[in-house]
N, C-alpha and C positions, 0 to 999 in steps of 0.2 A: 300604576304599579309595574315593573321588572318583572317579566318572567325568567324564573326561576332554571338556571342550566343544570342539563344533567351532569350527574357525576361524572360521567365517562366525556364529557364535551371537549373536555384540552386535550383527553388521549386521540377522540377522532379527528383533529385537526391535524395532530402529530401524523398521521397514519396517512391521511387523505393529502396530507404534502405534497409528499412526492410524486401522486395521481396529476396534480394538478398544476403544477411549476416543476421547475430543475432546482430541488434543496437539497443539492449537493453539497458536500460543506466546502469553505472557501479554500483552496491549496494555500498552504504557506511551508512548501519544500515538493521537493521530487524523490520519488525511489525511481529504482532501476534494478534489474538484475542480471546475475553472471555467474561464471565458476570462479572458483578461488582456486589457489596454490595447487589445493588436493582434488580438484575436480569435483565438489561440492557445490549446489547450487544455494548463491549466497546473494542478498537484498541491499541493497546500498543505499541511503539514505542521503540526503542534505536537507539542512532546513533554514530557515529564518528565525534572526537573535530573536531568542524567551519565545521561539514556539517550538520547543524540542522536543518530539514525540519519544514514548515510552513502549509502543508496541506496535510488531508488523502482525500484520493479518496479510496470509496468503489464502485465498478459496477460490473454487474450482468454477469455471466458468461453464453452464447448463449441465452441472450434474450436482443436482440439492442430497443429493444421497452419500456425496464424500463430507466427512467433516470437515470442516474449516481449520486451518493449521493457525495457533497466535499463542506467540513470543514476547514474551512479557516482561522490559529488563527489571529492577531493583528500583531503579529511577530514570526518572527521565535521562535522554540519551545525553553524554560530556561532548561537550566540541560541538561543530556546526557536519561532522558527518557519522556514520558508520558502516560497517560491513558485519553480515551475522550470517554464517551459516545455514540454513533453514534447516537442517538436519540435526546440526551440532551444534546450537547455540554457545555462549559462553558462560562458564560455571554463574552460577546464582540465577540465573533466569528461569521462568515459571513457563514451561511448556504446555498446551494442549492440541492434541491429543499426547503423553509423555515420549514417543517415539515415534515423534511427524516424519512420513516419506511419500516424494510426490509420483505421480503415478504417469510413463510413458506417454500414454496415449490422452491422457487430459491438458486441457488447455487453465491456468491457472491466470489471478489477475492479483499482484499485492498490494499492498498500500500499508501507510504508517499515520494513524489515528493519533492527534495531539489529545490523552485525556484529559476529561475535564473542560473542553472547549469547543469550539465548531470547525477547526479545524485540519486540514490533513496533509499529506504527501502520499499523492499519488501515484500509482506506477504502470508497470504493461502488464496484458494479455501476453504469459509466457507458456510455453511447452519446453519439456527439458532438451528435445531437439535442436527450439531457438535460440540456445544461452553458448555463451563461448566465453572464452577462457582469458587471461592475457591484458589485462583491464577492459575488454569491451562491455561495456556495460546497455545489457538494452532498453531502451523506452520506447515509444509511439509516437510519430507526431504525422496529423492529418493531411492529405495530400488530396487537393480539390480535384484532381484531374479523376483519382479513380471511387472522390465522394467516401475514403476512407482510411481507415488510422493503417500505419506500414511502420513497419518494423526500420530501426535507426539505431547504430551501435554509436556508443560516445564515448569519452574519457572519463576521469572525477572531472577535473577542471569544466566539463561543459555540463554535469549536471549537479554542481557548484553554481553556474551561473544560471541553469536552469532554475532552480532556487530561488536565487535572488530576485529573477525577477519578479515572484511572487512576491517578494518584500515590500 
């Protein structure tokens, strides 16, 4: 005879995941961040055809005490990019907290969750110090020498193809 699983058996497996591997979900796009036109710190997306995500989540990197900011369009996002505000989304989008502002001296990290699916486009560890204006758009990429992620300004075009390669 089978013994009998507890109820809760598929939620501890969920939980104990990511204890025990890296179930991270797969990238299928890149964010990036930067200031727009008005000096507003704004999240840039690309992503791969039919996995076009529908919300950025920005949260605060070792401070569990700031809410989480997530931007939530109407539908999933048109075209293979976008650019949003974090402050000032555009009209029809479902904000939380209703009048997101990020705060000087914390380090934030964004990312843009495909719902419905496993997976994401992910982005950098920013401070509004680190973001610049002008299309420099920042992300992270690993640098063996000092065993750590370092900050890297780019265009659309290279985090377009950033993107793809996840395709």
């Amino acid at each position: 005879m089978r013994p009998k699983l507890h109820k809760y058996a598929p939620l501890a497996v969920l939980l104990a995941c990511p204890l025990l591997t890296s179930c991270a979900p797969p990238d299928a796009g890149a964010t990036g961040m930067t200031l727009d036109a008005q000096g507003r710190p704004t999240a840039v997306v690309a992503w791969c055809p039919g996995k076009a995500p529908d919300t950025i989540i920005i949260a605060a990197v070792d401070d569990d005490s700031e809410p989480r900011i997530v931007l939530e369009a109407p539908g999933k996002f048109p075209g293979r990019t976008i650019q949003v505000p974090i402050t000032d989304p555009p009209a029809g989008w479902r904000v939380t907290p209703p009048s997101p502002s990020l705060k000087p001296h914390l380090v934030y990290h964004a990312y843009a969750p495909v719902t419905g699916s496993d997976y994401t486009a992910r982005g950098p560890r920013f401070s509004l110090a680190r973001l610049r204006g002008n299309g420099q758009i920042l992300r992270q990429r690993y640098d063996e020498k000092t065993d750590r992620d370092v900050d890297i300004y780019i265009g659309m075009d290279e985090l377009v193809r950033t993107a793809n390669d996840y395709c």
